[in-house]
C-alpha positions in Angstrom: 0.0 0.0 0.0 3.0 2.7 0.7 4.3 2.1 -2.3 1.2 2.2 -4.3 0.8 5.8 -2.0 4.6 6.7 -3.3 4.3 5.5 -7.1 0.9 6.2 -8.1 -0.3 8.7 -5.9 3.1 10.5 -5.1 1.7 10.9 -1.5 4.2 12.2 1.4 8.0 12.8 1.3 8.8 9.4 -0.1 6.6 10.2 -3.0 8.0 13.6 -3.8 11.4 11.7 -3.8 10.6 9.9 -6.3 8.6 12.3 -8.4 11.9 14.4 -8.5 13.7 11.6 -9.2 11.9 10.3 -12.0 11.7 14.2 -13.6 15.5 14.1 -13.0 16.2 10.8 -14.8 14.1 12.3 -17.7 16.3 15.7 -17.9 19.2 14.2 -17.9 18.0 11.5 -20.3 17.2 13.8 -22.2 20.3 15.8 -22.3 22.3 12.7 -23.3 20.3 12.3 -25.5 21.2 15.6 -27.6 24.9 15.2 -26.4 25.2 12.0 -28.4 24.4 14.3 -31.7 27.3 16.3 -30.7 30.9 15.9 -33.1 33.9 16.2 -31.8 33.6 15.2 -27.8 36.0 12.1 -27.2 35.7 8.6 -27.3 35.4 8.0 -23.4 32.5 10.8 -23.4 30.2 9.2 -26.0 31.0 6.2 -24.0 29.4 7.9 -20.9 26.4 9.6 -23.1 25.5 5.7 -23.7 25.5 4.4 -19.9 23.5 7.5 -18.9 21.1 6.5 -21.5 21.1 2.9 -20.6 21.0 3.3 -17.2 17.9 6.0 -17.6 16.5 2.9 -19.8 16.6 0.5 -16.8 14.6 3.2 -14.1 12.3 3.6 -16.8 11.6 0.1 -17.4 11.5 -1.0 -13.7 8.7 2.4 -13.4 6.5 1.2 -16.1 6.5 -2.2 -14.7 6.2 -1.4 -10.8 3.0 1.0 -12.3 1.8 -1.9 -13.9 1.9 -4.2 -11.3 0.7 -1.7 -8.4 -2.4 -0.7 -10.4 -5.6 -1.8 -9.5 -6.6 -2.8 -13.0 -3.4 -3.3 -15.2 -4.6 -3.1 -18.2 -6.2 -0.1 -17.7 -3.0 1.6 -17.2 -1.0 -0.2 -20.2 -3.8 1.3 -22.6 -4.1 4.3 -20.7 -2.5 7.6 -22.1 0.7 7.6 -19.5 0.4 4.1 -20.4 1.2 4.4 -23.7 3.8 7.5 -23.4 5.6 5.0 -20.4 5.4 2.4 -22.9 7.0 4.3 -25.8 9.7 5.8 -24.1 11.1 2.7 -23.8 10.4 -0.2 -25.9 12.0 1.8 -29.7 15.2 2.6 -27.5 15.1 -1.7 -26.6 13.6 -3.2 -30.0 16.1 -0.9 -32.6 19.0 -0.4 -30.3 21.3 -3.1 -32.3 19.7 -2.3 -35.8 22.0 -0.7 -38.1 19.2 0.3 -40.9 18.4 3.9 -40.8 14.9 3.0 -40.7 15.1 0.8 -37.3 17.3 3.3 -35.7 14.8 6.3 -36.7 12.5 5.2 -34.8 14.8 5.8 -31.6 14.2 9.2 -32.3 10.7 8.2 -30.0 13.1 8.3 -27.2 12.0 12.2 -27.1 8.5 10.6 -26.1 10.0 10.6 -22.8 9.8 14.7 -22.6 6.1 14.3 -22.8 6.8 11.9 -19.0 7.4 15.2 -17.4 3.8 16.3 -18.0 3.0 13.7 -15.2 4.2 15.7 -12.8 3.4 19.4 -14.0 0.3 20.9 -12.6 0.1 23.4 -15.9 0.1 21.1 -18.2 -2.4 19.0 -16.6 -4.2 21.9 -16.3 -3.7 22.1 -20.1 -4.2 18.8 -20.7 -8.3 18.8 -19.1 -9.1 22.0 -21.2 -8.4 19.9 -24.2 -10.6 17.7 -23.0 -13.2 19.8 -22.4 -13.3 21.0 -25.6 -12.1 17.8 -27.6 -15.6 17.8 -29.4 -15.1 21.6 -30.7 -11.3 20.8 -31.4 -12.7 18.0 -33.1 -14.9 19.7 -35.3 -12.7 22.7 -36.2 -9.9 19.7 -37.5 -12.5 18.4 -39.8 -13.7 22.1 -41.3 -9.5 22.6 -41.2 -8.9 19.5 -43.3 -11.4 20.6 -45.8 -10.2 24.2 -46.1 -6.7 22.8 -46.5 -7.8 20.6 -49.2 -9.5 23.5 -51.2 -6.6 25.9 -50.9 -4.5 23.1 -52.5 -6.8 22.1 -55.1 -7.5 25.8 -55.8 -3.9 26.8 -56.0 -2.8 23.8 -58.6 -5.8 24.8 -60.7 -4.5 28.5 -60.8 -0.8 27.8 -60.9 -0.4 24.5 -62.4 0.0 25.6 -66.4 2.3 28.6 -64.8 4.3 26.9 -62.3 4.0 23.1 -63.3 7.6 21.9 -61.4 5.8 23.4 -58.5 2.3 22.5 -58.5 2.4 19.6 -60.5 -0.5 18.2 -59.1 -2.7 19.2 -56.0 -0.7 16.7 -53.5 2.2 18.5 -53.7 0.6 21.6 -54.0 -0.2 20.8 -49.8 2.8 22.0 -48.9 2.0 25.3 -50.5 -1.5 25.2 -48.6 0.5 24.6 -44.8 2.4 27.0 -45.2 0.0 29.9 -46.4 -2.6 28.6 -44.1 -0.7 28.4 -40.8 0.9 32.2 -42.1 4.3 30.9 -41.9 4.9 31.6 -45.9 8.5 30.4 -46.7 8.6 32.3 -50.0 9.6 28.9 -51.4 6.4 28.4 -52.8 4.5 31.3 -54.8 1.7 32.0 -57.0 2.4 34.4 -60.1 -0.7 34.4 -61.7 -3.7 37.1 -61.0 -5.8 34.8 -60.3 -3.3 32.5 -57.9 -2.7 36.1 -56.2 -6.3 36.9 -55.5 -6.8 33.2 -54.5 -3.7 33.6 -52.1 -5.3 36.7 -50.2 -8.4 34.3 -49.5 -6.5 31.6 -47.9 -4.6 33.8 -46.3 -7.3 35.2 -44.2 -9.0 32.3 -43.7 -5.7 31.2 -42.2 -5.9 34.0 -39.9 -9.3 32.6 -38.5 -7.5 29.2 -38.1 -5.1 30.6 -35.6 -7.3 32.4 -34.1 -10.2 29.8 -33.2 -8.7 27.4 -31.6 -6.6 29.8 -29.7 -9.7 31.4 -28.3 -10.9 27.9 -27.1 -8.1 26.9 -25.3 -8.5 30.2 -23.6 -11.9 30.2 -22.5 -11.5 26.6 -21.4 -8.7 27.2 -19.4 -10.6 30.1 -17.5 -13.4 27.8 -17.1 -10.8 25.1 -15.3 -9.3 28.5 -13.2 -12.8 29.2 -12.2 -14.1 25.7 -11.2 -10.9 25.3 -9.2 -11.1 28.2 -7.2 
């Protein structure tokens, strides 16, 4: 029961030890993690970078399976959302560790997962995380009409640009990257219309772009005042 308390309820001293000791394990994980991309540094320190990783690896592994074993209903926490982040942060770094294909060792790169473990223990981002919840249905909606708008703008654009421009907008799939960028406002001036009529359509996207950033900005807003309010 007191280490049920410590683990999955982080109750008393013992279980703010180990909260700080897991979010340690994750920074430093983490910073080994981006050392190891670093030229230059000599053999004996990449040889370090590696045990710090490893030996993050093995607390991480003996968390996930002291939470699975201390929950009341294991399998609710192996499919749970910190279920699955605890189980991702883990098993690509195992299962590709040997590979020598790029493709096996990419999906190490799901090591970063383990950034998202800190989100356990920060009050804001849980705070974060049951706004999105409250408003997952609205969210929800607003991707769909998204999706749609970001189809039109591409199909739009190759229709005006394709006979002008047809090494860039040779068809309306890679015309998308065109319609991210214009939508989301970044514009890398990569990708441009030069007809009249691309121009005009241009303008249109881009201020329905503006209403994209805007709505879903104003949602997460009001639903974290509504979480500030019911707390109080």
């Amino acid at each position: 029961m007191k280490m049920r308390e410590m683990i999955l309820q982080r109750f008393g001293r013992n279980g703010r030890a180990f909260e700080l000791f897991i979010q340690g394990v994750i920074i430093v994980s983490l910073a080994a993690l981006c050392l190891q991309t670093v030229k230059g540094f000599p053999d004996w320190a990449y040889v370090a970078l590696n045990l710090i990783d490893a030996a993050a690896l093995f607390v991480f592994v003996i968390e996930y399976g002291l939470r699975a074993m201390l929950a009341e209903r294991p399998t609710h926490y192996l499919f749970s959302f910190w279920g699955l982040i605890d189980f991702l942060a883990i098993v690509p770094a195992i299962a590709f560790s040997g590979s020598g294909s790029y493709v096996f060792r990419s999906f190490r790169l799901l090591r970063i997962i383990r950034i998202l473990k800190l989100a356990r223990y920060s009050k804001a981002l849980q705070k974060l995380a049951r706004a999105f919840s409250s408003i997952r249905d609205d969210l929800a909606v607003f991707c769909f009409l998204s999706l749609i708008i970001f189809f039109v703008a591409a199909s739009g654009i190759y229709y005006f640009e394709n006979e002008a421009q047809p090494d860039k907008f040779s068809s309306i799939p890679a015309s998308m990257w065109w319609a991210i960028s214009t939508l989301t406002t970044v514009g890398y001036g990569d990708v441009y219309p030069v007809t009249a009529g691309g121009k005009l359509f241009t303008v249109f996207i881009l201020m329905v772009g503006l209403g994209l950033v805007a709505v879903p900005v104003g949602l997460i807003a009001s639903a974290l005042t509504r979480d500030e309010e019911e707390s109080d």
